[in-house]
N, C-alpha and C positions, 0 to 999 in steps of 0.2 A: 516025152518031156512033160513037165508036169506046166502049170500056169505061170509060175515064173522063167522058166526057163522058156515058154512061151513069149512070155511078156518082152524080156531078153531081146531075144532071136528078131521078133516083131523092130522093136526100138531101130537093133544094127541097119534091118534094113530102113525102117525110114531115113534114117541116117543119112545112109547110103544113096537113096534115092531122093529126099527131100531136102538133107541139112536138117541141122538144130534149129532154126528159129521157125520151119514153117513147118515142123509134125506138130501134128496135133495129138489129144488122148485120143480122138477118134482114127487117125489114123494107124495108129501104133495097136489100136485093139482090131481092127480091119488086117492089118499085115502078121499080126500073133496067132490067128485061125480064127478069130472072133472072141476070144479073151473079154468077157468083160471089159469096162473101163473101170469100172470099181476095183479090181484086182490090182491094177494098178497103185491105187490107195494104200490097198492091205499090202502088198509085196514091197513095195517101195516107199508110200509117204506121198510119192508127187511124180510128177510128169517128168519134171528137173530131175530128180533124183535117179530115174529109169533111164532117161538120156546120158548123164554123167554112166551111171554103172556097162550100157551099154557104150558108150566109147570108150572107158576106161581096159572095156575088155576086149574092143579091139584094135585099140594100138598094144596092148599084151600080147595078143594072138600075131599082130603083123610083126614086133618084136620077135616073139619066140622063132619065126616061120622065116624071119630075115636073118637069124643066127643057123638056122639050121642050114639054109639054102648057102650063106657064104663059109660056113664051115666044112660044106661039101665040097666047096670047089680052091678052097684056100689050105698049100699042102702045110701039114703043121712044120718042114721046118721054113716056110717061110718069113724074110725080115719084116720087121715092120712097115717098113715101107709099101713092100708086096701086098700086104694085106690090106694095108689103106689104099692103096689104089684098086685093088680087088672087092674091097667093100663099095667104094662110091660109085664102082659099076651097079649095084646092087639097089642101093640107093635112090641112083637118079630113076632106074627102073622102076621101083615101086613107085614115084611122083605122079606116073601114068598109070601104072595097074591099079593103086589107092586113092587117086584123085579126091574121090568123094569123102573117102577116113581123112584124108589131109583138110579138106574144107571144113569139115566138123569139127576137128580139133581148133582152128583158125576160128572159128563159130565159139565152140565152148572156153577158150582163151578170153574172149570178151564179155560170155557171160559168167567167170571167174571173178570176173570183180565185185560183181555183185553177191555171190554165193559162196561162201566161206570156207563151205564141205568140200566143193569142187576144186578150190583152188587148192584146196591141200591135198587131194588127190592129183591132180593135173602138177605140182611142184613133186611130191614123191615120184610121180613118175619122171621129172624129168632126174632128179636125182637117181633114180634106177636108170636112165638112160644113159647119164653119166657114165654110169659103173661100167654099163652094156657095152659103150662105144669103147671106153680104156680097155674092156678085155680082148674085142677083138681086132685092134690096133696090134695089142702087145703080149696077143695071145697064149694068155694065162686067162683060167677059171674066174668068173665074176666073182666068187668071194674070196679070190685074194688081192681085187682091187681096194684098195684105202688109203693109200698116204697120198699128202698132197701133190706130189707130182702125176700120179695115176690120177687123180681128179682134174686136175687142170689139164693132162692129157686129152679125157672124156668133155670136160665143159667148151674144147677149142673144137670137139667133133661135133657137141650139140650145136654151137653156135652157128657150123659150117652147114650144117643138116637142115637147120631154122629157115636161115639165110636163102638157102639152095633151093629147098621147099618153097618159100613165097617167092622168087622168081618162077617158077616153073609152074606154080598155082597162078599168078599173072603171065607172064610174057614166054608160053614152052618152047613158043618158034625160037627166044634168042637166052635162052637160059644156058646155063654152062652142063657140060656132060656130063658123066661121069670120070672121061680120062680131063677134064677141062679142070675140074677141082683141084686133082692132087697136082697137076702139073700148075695151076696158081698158084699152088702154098709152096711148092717148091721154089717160082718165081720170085714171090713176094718175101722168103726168106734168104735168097740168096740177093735181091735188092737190097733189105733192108742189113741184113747181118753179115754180107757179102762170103757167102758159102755158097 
């Protein structure tokens, strides 16, 4: 790997092990092999900017790794149904495998408002999760998610995801499962709409 990639690698894990608000440059070139701090500079611009690029690439990475993993075990002619409850096993799972990607994303969400670059990364992706969630609901290909019902399909999984996440990042002892999810929205729609 070359110093960026270095740099990179370094950042995830402070991430991973510090959070966002207490790496420092000096720990990030300490977890990189010794990376310079100034490479930093040259590679990225700033500290922010290496923090953003290293989270950004690993909720892409737990993305890609959480479609692979429930596309293994989800049969394609499964309903949609099946699949949404086959996902939010998956789900609730990574809350405890990812803990610390989950608190840094929670972390860089507030330093969003401040940082203009970020937050428009951190809104693309969640529109990319959007897409992500509609596809494997209604398993069809992420690029032929687009009309607006496949959107609002995906934005009622981000919000459930959101949601599901900050319990489980506070309270894990009484957070809801993954069979606890789909069998609420099941509740809460046949309360509400009586189905």
């Amino acid at each position: 790997m070359g110093n960026r990639e270095d740099l990179l690698a370094g950042a995830r894990k402070c991430l991973a092990e510090k959070g966002w608000g207490r790496t420092t440059v000096r720990d990030i070139s300490a977890a990189s092999g010794g990376v310079s701090m100034a490479a930093i500079g040259y590679h990225f611009g700033s500290r922010e900017a290496l923090l953003n690029a290293a989270l950004i690439q690993s909720i892409e990475e737990w993305g890609d790794r959480m479609e692979e993993v429930l596309s293994a075990h989800i049969s394609p002619d499964a309903t949609p149904a099946e699949r949404f409850e086959a996902t939010w096993g998956g789900i609730v799972e990574s809350f405890t495998t990812h803990r610390a990607l989950w608190l840094s994303s929670i972390e860089a969400l507030l330093q969003a408002e401040h940082a203009p670059e970020l937050r428009e990364r951190l809104a693309a992706g969640n529109r990319d999760g959007r897409r992500g969630f509609a596809a494997l609901v209604l398993g069809v290909p992420e690029g032929e998610i687009g009309s607006e019902r496949d959107l609002r399909i995906g934005s009622a999984q981000l919000a459930l995801f959101s949601g599901t996440m900050l319990q489980w990042l506070l309270d894990p002892e009484h957070a809801p499962t993954g069979k606890d999810v789909p069998a609420g929205v099941r509740e809460l729609v046949a309360e509400i709409y009586g189905r």
